[in-house]
C-alpha positions as CSV (number, residue, x, y, z in Angstrom):
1,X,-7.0,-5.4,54.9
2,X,-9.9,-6.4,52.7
3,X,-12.9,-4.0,53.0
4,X,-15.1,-5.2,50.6
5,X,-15.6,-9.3,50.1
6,X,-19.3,-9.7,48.5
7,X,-18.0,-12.8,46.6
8,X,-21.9,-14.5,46.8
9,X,-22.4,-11.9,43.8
10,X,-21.0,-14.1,41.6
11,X,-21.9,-17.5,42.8
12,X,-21.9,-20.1,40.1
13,X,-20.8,-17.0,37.3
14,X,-18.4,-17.0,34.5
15,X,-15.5,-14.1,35.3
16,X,-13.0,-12.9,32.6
17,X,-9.9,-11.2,33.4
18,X,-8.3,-9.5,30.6
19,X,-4.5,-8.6,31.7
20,X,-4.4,-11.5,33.9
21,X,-1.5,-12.4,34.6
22,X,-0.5,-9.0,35.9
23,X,-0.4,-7.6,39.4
24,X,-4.5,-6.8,39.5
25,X,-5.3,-9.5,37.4
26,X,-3.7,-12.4,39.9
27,X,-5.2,-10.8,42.7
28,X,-8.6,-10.6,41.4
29,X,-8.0,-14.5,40.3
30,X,-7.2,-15.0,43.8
31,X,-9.6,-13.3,46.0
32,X,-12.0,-15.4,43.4
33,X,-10.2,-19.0,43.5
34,X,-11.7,-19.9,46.9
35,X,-15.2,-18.7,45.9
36,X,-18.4,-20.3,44.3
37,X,-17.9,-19.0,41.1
38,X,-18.3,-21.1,38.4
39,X,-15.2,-20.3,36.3
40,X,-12.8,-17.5,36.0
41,X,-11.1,-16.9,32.4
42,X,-7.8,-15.9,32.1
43,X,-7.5,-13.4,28.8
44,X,-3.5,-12.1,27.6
45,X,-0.5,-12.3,25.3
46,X,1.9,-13.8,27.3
47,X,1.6,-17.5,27.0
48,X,4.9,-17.6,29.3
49,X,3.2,-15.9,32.2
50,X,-0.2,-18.3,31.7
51,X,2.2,-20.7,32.2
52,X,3.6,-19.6,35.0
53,X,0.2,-18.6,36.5
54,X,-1.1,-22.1,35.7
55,X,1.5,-23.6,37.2
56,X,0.6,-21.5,40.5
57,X,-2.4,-22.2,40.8
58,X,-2.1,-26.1,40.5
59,X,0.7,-26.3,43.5
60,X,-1.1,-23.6,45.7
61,X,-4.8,-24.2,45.1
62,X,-5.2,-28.2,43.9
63,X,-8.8,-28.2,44.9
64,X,-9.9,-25.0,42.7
65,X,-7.5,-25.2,39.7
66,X,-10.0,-26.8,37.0
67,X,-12.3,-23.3,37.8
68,X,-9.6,-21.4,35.4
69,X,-9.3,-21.5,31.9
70,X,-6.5,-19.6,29.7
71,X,-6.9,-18.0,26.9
72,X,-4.6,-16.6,24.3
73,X,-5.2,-12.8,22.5
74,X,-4.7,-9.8,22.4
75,X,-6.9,-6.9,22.7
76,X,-6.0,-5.5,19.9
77,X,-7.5,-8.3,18.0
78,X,-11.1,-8.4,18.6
79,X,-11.7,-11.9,16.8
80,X,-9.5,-13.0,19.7
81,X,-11.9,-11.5,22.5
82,X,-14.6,-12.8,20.8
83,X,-13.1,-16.5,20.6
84,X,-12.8,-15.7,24.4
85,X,-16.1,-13.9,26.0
86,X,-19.3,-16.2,24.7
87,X,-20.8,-17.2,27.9
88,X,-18.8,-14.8,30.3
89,X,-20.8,-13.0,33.1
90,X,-18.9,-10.2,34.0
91,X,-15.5,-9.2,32.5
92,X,-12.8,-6.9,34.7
93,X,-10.9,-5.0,32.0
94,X,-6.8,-4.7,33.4
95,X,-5.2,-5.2,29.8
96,X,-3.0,-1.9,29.1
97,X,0.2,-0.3,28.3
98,X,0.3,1.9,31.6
99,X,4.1,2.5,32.0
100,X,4.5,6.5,31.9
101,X,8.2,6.7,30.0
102,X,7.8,3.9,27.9
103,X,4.0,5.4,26.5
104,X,5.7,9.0,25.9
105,X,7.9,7.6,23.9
106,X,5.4,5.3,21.7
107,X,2.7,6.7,21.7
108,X,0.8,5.1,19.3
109,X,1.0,1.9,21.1
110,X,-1.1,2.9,24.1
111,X,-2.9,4.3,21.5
112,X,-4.0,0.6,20.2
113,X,-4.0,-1.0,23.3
114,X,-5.4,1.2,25.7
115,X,-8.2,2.9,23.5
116,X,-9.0,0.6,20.7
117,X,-8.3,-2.4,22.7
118,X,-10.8,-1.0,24.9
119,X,-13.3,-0.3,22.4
120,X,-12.8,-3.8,20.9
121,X,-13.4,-5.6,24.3
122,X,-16.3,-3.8,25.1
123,X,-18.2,-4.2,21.6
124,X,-17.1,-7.8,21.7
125,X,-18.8,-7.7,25.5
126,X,-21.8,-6.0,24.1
127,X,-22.5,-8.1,21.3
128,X,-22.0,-11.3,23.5
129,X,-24.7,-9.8,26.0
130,X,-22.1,-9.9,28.9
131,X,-23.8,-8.8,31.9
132,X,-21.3,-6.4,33.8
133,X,-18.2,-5.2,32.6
134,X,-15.9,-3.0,34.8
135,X,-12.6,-1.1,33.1
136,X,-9.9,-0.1,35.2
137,X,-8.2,3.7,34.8
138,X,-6.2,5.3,36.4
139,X,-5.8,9.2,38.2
140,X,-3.3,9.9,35.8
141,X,-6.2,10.4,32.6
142,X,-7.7,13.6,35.3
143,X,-5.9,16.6,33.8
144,X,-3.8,14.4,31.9
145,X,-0.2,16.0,31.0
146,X,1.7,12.5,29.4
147,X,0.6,10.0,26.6
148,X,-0.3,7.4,29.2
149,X,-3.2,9.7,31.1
150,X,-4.2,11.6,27.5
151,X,-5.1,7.5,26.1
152,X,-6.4,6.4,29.3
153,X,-8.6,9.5,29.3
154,X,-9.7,9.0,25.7
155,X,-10.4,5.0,27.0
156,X,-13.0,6.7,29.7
157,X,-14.6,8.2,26.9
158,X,-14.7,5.1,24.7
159,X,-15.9,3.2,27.9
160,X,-19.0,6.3,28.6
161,X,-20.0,6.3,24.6
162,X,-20.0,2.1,24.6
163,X,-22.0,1.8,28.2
164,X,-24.7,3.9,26.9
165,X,-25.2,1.9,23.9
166,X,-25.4,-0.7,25.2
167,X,-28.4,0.4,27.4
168,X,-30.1,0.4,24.1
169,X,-28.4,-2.6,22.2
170,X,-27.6,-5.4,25.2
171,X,-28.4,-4.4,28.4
172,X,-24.8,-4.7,29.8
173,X,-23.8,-2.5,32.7
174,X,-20.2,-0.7,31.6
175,X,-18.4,1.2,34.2
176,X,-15.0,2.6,35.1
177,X,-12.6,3.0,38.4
178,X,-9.9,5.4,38.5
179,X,-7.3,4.2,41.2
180,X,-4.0,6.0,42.2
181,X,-0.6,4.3,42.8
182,X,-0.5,0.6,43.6
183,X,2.1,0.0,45.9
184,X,4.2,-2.9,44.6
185,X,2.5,-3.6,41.5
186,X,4.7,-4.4,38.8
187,X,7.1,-1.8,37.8
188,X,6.2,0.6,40.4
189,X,8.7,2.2,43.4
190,X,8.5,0.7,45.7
191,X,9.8,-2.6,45.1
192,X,12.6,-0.5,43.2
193,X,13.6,1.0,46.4
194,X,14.0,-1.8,47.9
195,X,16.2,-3.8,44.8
196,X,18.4,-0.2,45.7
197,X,18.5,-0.8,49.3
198,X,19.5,-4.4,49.2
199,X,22.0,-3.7,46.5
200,X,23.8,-1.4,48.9
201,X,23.1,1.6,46.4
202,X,21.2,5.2,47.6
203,X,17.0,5.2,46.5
204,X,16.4,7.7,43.8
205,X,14.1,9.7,43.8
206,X,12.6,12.0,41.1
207,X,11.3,14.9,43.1
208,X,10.9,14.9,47.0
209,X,7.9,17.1,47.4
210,X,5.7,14.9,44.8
211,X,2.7,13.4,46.3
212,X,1.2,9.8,45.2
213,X,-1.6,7.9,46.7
214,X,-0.7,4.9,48.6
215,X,-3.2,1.8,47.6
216,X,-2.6,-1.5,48.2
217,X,-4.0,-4.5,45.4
218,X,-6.7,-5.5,48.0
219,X,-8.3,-2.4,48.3
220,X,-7.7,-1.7,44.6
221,X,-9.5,-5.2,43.8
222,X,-12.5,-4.0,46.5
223,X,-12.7,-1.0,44.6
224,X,-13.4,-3.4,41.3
225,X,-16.1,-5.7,43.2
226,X,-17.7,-2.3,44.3
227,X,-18.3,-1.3,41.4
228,X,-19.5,-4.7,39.6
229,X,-21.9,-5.0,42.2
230,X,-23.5,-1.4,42.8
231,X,-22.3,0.5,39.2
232,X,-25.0,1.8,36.8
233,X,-24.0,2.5,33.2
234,X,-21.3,4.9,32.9
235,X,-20.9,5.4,36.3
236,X,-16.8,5.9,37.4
237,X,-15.9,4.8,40.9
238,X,-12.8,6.6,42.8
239,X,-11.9,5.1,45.9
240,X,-10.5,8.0,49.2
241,X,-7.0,7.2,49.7
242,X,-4.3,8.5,51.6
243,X,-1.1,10.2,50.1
244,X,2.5,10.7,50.8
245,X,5.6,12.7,49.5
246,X,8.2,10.4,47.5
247,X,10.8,11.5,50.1
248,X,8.3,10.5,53.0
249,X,7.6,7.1,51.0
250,X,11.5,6.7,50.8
251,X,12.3,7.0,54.0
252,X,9.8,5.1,55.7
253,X,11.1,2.4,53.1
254,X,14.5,2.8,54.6
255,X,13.2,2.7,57.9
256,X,12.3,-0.6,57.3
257,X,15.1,-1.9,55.3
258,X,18.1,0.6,55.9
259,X,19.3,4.0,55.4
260,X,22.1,3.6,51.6
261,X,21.3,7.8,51.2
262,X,19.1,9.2,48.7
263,X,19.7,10.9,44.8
264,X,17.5,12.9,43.5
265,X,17.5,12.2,39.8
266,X,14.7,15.0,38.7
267,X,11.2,14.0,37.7
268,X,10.8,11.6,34.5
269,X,8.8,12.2,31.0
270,X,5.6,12.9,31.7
271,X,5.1,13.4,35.0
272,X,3.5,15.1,37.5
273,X,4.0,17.1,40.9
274,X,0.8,15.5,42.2
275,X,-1.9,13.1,41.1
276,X,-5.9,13.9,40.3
277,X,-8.6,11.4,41.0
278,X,-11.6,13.5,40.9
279,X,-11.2,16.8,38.6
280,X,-13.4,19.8,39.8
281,X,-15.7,19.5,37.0
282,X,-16.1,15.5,38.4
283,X,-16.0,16.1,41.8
284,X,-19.3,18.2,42.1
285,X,-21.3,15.8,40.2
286,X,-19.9,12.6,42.3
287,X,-21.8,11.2,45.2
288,X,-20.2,10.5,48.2
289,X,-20.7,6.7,49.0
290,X,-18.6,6.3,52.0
291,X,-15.2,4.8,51.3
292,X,-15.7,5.4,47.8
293,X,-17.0,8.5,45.0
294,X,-19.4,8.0,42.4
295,X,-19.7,9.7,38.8
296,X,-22.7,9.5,37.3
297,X,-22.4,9.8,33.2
298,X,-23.8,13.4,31.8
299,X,-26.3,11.6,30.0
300,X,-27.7,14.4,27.7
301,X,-27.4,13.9,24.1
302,X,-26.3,16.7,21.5
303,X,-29.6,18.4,21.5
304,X,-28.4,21.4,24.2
305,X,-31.1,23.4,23.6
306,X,-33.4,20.9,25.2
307,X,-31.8,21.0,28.6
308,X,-30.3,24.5,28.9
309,X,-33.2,25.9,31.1
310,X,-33.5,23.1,33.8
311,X,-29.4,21.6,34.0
312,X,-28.2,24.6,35.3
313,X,-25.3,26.4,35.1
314,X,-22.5,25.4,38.1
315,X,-19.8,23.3,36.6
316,X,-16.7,22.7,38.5
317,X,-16.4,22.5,42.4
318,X,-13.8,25.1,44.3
319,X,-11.1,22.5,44.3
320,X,-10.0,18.8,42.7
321,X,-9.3,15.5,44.6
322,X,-6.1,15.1,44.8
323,X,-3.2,13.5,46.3
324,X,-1.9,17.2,47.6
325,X,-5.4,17.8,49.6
326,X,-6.6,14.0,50.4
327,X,-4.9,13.1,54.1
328,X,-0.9,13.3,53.6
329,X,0.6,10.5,55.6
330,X,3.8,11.3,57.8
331,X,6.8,8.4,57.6
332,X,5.1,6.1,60.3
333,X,1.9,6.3,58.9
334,X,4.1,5.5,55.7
335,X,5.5,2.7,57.6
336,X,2.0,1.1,58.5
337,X,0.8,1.5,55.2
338,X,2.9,-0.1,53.1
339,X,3.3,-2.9,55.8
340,X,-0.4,-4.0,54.4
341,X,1.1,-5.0,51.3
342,X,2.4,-9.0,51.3
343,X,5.2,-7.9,49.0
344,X,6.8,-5.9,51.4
345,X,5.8,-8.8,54.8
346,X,7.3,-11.0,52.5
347,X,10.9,-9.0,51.1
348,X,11.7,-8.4,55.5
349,X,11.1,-12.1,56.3
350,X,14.0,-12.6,53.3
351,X,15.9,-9.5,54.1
352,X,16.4,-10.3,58.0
């Protein structure tokens, strides 16, 4: 269900979606489409997946297709960006390697696409005096344990040092939202346990008593338009989610599709028992907004002395956000939850 719709925001605005032909980027394009925005840009390598995406949008939306351009590039090329941002309003950042195996085992690629990419996109967005720019992370750069989290965490600090130069330099409002697990964006489980189930073979799972969040791409895309609309430079956006074990997850996916048994297959590279979306040191300078956290920047510059006497000296909370204390879904709950997602409505209309 979408929570958060504000599209009038960007009435008669240029959009640019970097990664957008993936599962955010698409749905971002879509919630958009029907709008009054003036024209959304469409920024990846992929010219196979533009094509596809093109050829989408001209048999499912005839009367808005001519609002979307493509573009060609790569992040790691920032000649590329900048061929692709003069004019854009607002830019929602998706481009990134975010697979956890496939990082630990080059790392040095999530190295250039995650953080440098990052750094050229938002210097390119700077220098083109883009109004509002809004970076997606993920919970896994909050304590981060693999080479996935450790470059998305060094991308939140390339995104705080950029949005508070560009206070000085442009004027353009950088921030950041950290999301949890996606349910049936590409690559993730659940669409694997349902391949497993239709293929007559048991779901494998990594370790029962792991705990994910559960958010679908509609409340991950209001978490986005949250932020472009309300986000002050720096600021990182967290949206309250529920959670569930992978074995609660599994079997309210079997529930719905059938019961082919269970392996346990032991947890992959690089991951972990449960994921972080605020850490304690976050989480007792975040604002509570409702359905959503705010963190503001530390704003202070290298000069300590200056603010030692009046900054104080508390700096964690007693405990983390995380998907172990957030509300823990049982398997109907499960059920209901990932029945919001229109990849699963759409995979029991096929399966029955």
């Amino acid at each position: 269900m979408i929570k958060y719709d504000n599209v009038d925001f960007f009435n008669g605005k240029t959009l640019m979606i970097t990664g957008g032909t993936g599962s955010f980027g698409t749905t971002v394009l879509k919630r958009f489409l029907t709008s009054e925005i003036g024209e959304i840009r469409i920024f990846s390598r992929d010219e196979k997946k533009q094509d596809d995406l093109r050829h989408e949008i001209q048999a499912k939306y005839p009367d808005c297709s001519e609002k979307v351009r493509f573009f060609v590039g790569d992040v790691r090329n920032i000649d590329s960006i900048r061929d692709a941002v003069d004019g854009v309003d607002f830019i929602f950042h998706a481009a990134a390697l975010k697979q956890v195996p496939s990082c630990e085992f080059f790392p040095m690629e999530a190295v250039k696409t995650n953080i440098m990419g990052t750094d050229n996109l938002l210097r390119a967005a700077i220098d083109a005096k883009v109004k509002n720019v809004v970076c997606l992370s993920t919970d896994k750069a909050a304590y981060p344990i693999n080479a996935m989290g450790i470059s998305k965490a060094m991308m939140e600090k390339v995104i705080k040092a950029n949005a508070l130069r560009a206070m000085e330099k442009s004027g353009t409002v950088i921030s950041c939202t950290r999301y949890g697990n996606v349910m049936c964006s590409r690559g993730s489980i659940i669409p694997l346990f349902i391949e497993q189930i239709k293929a007559g073979k048991p779901i494998t799972i990594t370790d029962p008593n792991m705990t994910r969040f559960l958010m679908n791409l509609d409340e991950a895309v209001d978490l986005v338009m949250f932020a472009f609309e309300h986000a002050k430079p720096g600021d990182l956006f967290v949206q309250k989610s529920d959670a569930s074990t992978i074995e609660v997850l599994g079997k309210a996916v079997q529930k719905l599709f059938g019961d082919t048994g269970v392996k346990i297959i032991g947890a992959r590279h690089g991951e972990k028992l449960y994921e972080t979306l605020l850490t304690n040191e976050e989480r007792i300078r975040s604002e509570d907004m409702g359905d959503y956290f705010r963190v503001t920047p530390d704003e202070r510059g290298l000069n300590y002395d200056k603010f030692l006497a009046t900054y104080g000296a508390v700096t964690q909370a007693d405990e983390s956000y995380n998907s172990h204390n957030t509300t823990l879904l049982d398997v109907d709950g499960t059920v209901e939850k990932i029945l919001t997602t229109e990849y699963v409505r759409e995979q029991i209309k096929g399966w029955s």
